[in-house]
N, C-alpha and C positions, 0 to 999 in steps of 0.2 A: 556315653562317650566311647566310639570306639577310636581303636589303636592296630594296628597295623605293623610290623616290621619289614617284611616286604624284601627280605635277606639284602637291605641296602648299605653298602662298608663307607668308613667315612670316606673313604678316597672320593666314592660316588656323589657322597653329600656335602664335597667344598664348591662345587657351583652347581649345584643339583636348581631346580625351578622348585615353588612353588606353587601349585595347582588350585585354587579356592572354586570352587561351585556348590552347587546349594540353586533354590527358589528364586525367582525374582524378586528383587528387594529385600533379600535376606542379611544382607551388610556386606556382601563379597567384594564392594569394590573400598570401602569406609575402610574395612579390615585390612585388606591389600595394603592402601596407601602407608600404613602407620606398621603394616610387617615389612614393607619395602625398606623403609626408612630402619627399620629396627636389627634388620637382618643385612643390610649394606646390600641389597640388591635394585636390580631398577623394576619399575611398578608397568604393568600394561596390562590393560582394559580392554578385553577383547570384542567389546558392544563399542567405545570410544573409535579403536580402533577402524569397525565395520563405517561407521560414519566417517570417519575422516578418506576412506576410500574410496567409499561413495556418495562424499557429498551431500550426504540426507540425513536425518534422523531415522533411528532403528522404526517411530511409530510410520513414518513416509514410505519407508521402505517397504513394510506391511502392507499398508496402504496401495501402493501404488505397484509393486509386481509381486508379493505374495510371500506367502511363508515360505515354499517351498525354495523361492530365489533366496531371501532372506537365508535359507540354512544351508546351499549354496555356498554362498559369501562367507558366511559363518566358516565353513569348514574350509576354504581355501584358506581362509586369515588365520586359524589353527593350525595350520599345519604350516604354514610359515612360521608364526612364535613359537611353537613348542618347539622346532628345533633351536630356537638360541638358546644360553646359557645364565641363568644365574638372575632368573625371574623370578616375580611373582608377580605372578595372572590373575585376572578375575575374568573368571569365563563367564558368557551368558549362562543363564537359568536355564534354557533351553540345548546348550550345549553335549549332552547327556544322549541327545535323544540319536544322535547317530556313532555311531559304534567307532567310525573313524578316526573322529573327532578325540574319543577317549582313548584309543590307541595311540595316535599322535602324542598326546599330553603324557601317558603312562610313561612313555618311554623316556623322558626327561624329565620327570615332575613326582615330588611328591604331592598326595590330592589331598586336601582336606575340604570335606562337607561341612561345611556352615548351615547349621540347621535350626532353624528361626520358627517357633510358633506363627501360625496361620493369623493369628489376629492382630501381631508386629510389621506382616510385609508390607511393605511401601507398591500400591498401585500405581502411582502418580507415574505417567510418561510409557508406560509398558502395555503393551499395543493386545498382549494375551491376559492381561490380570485384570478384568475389567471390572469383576465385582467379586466378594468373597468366596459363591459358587463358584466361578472359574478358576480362582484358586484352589479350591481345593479337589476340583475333577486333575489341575494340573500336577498337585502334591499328590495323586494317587498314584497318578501315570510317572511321574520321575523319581518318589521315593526308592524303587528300587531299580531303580538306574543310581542314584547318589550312592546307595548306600554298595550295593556291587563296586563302583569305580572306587570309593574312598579309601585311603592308608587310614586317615583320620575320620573323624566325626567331632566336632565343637558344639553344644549348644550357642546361641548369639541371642538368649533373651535378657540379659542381662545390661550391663553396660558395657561399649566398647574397652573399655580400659580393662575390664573382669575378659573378657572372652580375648584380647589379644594375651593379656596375661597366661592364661589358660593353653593357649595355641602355641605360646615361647616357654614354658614348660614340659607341654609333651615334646616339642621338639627338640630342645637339652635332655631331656631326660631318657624318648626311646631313639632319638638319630643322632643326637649329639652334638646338633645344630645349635651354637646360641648366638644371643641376639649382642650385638656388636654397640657398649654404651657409648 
């Protein structure tokens, strides 16, 4: 578990965002819904998002004009959310991999990586995770993207309820964030 301070004052952290990234399939968007809810902020899904602008699913979009469009789109839609106020995001998995993208989010965002063992990630629906080799050529290539961009680090093998626990702890504890019963 790492930690992070990040010389952030609470001034900064009463509508500070929420940054979650991590793996595909690693709980980023499960976790989101239930810290949104926890922490009185609104929830957005930065893959949800990409579809509803373009009318397809993330695997279509793949499919039919390519990664490189795909991360494109990605990063216009980043850079639009990461300037509002008083999120929590759940970025794609692949979000990591352009430098802007994490510049955007830094700048309004505390980031915690959600770091999920390789044999928990959910494949289902995810156009790059195709089989367990390809997750893990992808966990080589992004670990040190995650772990560079993150304040935080969470393990997520556990159960949801242990790892949001875990998440509203260090965030009372080193930013001073707590969760609103």
């Amino acid at each position: 578990m790492k930690t992070d301070n990040n010389n952030y004052t609470n001034k900064d952290l009463s509508k500070i965002n929420i940054a979650l990234i991590g793996m595909p399939g690693s709980g980023k968007s499960t976790l989101g819904i239930i810290l949104s809810k926890s922490l009185k902020k609104c929830f957005v899904d930065i893959d949800n998002e990409i579809e509803k602008q373009q009318k397809k699913s993330i695997p279509d979009i793949f499919k039919e004009y390519g990664e490189n469009y795909f991360r494109d789109v990605e990063s216009s839609v980043i850079c639009k959310i990461a300037s509002d106020k008083n999120l929590v995001i759940s970025c794609g998995g692949g979000a990591v991999i352009r430098d802007i993208n994490m510049q955007s989010i830094k700048e309004t965002s505390l980031v915690i990586y959600i770091k999920r063992d390789i044999n928990y990630l959910s494949m289902e629906g995810r156009p790059l995770s195709k089989d367990i080799e390809a997750l893990k050529i992808i966990e080589t290539n992004r670990e040190p993207l995650y772990n560079k961009y993150c304040d935080i680090q969470v393990d997520n093998n556990n159960s949801v309820e242990e790892t949001i626990k875990k998440i509203l702890s260090i965030l009372e504890e080193k930013y001073g964030i707590r969760s609103v019963k």
